[in-house]
C-alpha positions as CSV (number, residue, x, y, z in Angstrom):
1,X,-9.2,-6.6,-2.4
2,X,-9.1,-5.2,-6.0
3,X,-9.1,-7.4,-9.1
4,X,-6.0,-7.4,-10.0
5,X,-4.9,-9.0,-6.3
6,X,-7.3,-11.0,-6.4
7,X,-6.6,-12.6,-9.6
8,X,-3.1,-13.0,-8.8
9,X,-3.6,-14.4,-5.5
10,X,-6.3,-16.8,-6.9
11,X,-3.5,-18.1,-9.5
12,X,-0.4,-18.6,-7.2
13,X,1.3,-15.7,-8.4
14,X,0.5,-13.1,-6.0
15,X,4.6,-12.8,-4.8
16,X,5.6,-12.0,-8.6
17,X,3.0,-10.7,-10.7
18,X,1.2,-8.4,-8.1
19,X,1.9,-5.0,-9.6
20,X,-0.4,-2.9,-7.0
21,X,-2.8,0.2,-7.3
22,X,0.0,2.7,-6.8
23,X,-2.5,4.2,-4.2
24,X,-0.7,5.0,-0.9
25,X,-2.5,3.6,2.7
26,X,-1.4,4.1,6.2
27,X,0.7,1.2,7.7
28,X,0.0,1.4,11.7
29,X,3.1,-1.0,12.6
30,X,5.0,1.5,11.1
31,X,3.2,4.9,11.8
32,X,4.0,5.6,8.1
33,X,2.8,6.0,4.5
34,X,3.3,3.2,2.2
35,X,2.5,2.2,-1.7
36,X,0.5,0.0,-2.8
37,X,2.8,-2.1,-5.0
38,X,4.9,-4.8,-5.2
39,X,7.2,-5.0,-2.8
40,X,10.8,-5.2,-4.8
41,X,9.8,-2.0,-6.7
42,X,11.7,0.4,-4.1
43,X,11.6,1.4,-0.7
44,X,8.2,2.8,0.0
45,X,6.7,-0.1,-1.6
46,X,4.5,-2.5,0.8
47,X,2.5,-4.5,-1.2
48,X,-1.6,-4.3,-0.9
49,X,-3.5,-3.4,2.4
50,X,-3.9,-6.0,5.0
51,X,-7.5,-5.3,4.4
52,X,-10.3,-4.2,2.0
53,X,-11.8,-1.1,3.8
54,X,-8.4,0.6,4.2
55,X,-7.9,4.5,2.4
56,X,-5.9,4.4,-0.6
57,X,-4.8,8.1,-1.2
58,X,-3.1,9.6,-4.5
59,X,0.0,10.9,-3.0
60,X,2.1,10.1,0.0
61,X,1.4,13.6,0.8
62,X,-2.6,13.0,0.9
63,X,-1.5,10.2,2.7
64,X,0.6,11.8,5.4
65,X,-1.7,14.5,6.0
66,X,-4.1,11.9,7.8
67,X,-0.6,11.0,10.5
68,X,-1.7,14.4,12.6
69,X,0.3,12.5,15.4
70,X,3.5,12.1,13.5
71,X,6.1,14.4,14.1
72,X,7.8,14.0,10.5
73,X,6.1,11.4,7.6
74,X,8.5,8.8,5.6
């Protein structure tokens, strides 16, 4: 978890003042790229990684690149 979660969840205000990394990260429910912010800022958004050790990439594309199996990356 990065500081920035970690102080918010740590304070009780993970749901509102969890702004995210903006890095993008694989969500395997899903078979699709998603952001690493909070989760009203748009569609794409999906708050942090269920866990630590998961890729963050720079762009949904760097991202997408790594879904070989998917047909077509949201």
């Amino acid at each position: 978890m990065n500081q920035e979660e970690c102080i918010a969840k740590s304070t009780g205000t993970e749901s509102k003042e969890y702004e995210g990394t903006n890095g993008w990260y694989v969500n395997v429910e899903w078979d699709a790229c998603v952001q690493d912010c909070h989760v009203d800022n748009g569609d794409d958004c999906d708050g942090p990684p269920d866990w630590y050790g998961k890729a963050l990439y720079d762009t949904k594309k760097e991202c997408c690149e790594t879904l070989f199996w998917v047909e077509e990356c949201y």
